[in-house]
N, C-alpha and C positions, 0 to 999 in steps of 0.2 A: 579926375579919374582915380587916384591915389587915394583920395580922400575917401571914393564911394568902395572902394577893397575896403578900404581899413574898416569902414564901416561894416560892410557884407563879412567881414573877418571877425568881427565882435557879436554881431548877433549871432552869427554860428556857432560860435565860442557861449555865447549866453545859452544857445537852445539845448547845449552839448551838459552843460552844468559845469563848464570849467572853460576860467577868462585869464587872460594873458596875463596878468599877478599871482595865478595860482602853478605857472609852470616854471615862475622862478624857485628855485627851494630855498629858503627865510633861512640866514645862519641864525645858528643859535648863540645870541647874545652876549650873554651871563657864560658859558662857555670859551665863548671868545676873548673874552676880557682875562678870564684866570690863564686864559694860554697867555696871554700878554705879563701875568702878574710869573708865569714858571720863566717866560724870558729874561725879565726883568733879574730872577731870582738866580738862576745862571749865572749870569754875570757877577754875582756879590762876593761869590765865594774868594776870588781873588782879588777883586777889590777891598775885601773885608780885610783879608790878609797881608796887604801892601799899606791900609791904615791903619795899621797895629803895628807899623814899625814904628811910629811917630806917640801912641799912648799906650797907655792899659786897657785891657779887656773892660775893665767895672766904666774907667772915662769914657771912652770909643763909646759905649753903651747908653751913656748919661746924654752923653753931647747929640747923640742919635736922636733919641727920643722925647728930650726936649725941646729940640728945632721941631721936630714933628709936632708936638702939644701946640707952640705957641703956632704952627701956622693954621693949628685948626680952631684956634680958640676964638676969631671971632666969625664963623661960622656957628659956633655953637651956641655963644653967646646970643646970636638971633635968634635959632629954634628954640634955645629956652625964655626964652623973651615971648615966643610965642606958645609958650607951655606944650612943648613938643616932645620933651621927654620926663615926666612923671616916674618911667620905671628905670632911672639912669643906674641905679641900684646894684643891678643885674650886670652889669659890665664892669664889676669890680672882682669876682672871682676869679673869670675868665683872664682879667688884667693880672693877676698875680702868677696863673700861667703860664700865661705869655712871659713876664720876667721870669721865669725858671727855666722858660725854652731858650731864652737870647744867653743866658750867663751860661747855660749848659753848651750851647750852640756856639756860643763866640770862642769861649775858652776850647770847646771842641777842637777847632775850626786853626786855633792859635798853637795846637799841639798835634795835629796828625794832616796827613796828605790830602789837597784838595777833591782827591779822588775818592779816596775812602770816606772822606764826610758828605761828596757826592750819594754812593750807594748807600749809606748805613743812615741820613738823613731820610733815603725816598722809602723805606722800610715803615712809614710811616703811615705809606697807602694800603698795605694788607693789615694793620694795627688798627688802622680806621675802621674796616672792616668787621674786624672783630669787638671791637669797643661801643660802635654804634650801635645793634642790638642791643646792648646790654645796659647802657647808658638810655639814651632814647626810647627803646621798646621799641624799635622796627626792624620791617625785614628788610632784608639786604637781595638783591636781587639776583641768582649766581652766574649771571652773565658780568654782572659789576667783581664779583670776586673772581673770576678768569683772567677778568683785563686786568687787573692788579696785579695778579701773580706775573703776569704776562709782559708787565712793564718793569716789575722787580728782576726777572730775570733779564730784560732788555740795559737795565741801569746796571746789573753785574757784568755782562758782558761789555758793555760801552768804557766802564771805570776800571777792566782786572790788571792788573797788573804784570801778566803770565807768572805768578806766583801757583804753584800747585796748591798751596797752603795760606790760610787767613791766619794773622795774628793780630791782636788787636792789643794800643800800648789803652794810656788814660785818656787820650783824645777824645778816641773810638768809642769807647765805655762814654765820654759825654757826651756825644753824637747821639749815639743809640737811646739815650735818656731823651734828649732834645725830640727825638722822632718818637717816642713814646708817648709824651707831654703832647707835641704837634695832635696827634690822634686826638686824645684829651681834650685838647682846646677844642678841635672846630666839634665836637659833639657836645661837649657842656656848652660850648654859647650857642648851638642851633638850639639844647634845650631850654636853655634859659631865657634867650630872645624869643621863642618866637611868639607871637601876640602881644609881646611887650610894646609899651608906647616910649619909645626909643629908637632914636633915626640912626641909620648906619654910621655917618659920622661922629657923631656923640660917644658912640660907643668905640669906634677907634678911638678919638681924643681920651677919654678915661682911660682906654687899657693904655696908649700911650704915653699918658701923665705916671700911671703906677710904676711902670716899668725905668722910667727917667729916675721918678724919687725911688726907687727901690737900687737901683744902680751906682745913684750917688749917695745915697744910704752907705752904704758898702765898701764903696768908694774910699769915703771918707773916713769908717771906722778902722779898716784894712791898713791904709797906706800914711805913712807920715803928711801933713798938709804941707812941707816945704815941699816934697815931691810931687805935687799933686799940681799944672799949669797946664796950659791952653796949649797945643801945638799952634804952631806959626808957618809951617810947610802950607806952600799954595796948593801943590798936590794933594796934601790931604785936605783942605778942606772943599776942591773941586769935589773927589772922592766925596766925602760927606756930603756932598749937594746935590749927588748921582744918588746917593744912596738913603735920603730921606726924603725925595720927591718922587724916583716913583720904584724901588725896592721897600718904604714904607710906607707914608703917604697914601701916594696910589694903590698899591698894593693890599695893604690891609683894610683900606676899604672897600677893595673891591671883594675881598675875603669874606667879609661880615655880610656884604650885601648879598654873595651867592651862598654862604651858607642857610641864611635866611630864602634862601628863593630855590635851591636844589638840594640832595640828597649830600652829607659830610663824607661819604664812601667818593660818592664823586670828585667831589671838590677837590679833596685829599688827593686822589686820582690824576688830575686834569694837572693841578699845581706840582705833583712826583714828577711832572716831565724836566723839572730844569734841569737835572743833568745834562739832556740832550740838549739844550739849548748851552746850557755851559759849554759842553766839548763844542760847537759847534763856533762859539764864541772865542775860545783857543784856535780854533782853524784859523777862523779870519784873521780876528786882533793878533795872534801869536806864531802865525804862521806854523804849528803843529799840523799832524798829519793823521788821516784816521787809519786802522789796522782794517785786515777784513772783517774780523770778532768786532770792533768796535762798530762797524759800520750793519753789521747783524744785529747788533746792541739797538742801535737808534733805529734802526725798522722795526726791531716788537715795539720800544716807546712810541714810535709814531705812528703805527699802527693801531694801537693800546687808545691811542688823544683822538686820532680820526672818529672809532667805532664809538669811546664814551662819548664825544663832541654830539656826534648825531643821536645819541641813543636819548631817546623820549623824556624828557623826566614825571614821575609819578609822582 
């Protein structure tokens, strides 16, 4: 009897022009992954900061992203074996960004309050904004510039301090650079990549490599080499194995791949929510506590990630 419903259920569903797969609504994907990739990125800000008690900003940086290189390198090593990237080329600009964004970012990060390089990092989603037209040659849709605004002001509220007044030391100034650069990057590699015959991870592992040698580049000319050794703390290197599996790793390939497949306004967008996932990370892990302003904070951010999440991509 069960059997002959379910059936009488489908064909009515057939003669109606909609069947029982079309009344689930399909998450979207590529969306869902970058909300994975701003949780992940929450959490780094104080992990970043508790691994820098143990080295330098340029080492920290080095050691980052060369665990990252060699874990991609023999994946890459297959796709080029199968002449899969021809245009690997194109991932070396982008790579030099990228280290201008980590040295701006970390050192930020190692001089000012994990709250202010919360807000003054996610400023990087209305830069996007504006950069993308101009860079790209497209339009920007002004529902996507609302929810920006609308998450900026969600991350001020969520990070303020009850300060009346902003001051900003040399942190903040590298902060602000880094969220600058951030815009930058994801519009020059969606212009660069796209058509390119270049697989998403290839182009992580190169910006990965440049950023490693560029770090210990630096490294090495900056700092006396008897100062220059390995930490040996178990803590940091767990740290470091959080933090290059899926804060980079994962992360920035999943970057590459949605830049390539949605709008850089978005992406930019969807990834600005770590704040909210940081403070929310201090709740649990730290047992902090949110304000009422804070907790009105992460309702426009999550309000902001709901409406861009579902909103079409063109």
């Amino acid at each position: 009897m069960n059997t002959l419903n379910n059936t009488a259920n489908h064909t009515a569903d057939k003669r109606s022009g909609f069947t029982f797969s079309n009344r689930l609504p399909k998450l979207p994907l590529t969306e869902m992954l970058l909300l994975l990739v701003a949780i992940f990125w929450g959490t780094s800000y104080g992990l970043t900061k508790e691994a820098l008690i143990f080295t330098s900003v340029l080492l920290f940086i080095g050691i980052r992203f060369s665990l990252t290189t060699l874990c991609m390198v023999p994946v890459v090593f297959k796709e080029c074996r199968a002449g899969r990237n021809k245009d690997w080329k194109v991932a070396v600009p982008s790579g030099l960004i990228l280290s201008a964004i980590f040295l701006f970012e970390v050192y930020g990060i190692s001089k000012t309050s994990a709250s202010n390089a919360a807000f003054l990092i996610s400023l990087s989603v209305i830069l996007t904004a504006f950069f993308e037209p101009l860079i790209n040659r497209s339009k920007i849709s002004p529902s996507l510039i609302w929810l920006a605004v609308c998450s900026i002001v969600g991350v001020y509220c969520l990070t303020h301090s009850g300060s009346a007044t902003i001051t900003l030391n040399t942190g903040d100034y590298f902060i602000l650079g880094a969220a600058t650069l951030r815009a930058v990057m994801v519009t020059v590699t969606k212009r660069l990549s796209e058509g390119k015959d270049i697989t998403t991870s290839t182009l992580t592992a190169i910006q990965s490599f440049i950023v490693a040698i560029s770090a210990l580049t630096l490294c090495f000319i900056t700092q006396p080499f008897s100062d220059i050794h390995l930490p040996t703390a178990m803590s940091f290197w767990l740290t470091m194995a959080y933090l290059v599996l899926c804060c980079t790793l994962f992360a920035f390939c999943i970057q590459n791949y949605a830049i390539r497949k949605i709008s850089p306004t978005k992406v930019s967008l969807l990834m600005g929510s770590e704040p909210l996932f940081g403070a929310l990370f201090a709740v649990v892990w730290l047992n902090e506590s949110f304000t009422v302003l804070q907790m009105i904070g992460g309702g426009l951010i999550l309000a902001s990630v709901l409406v861009t999440s579902m909103k079409a991509n063109k």
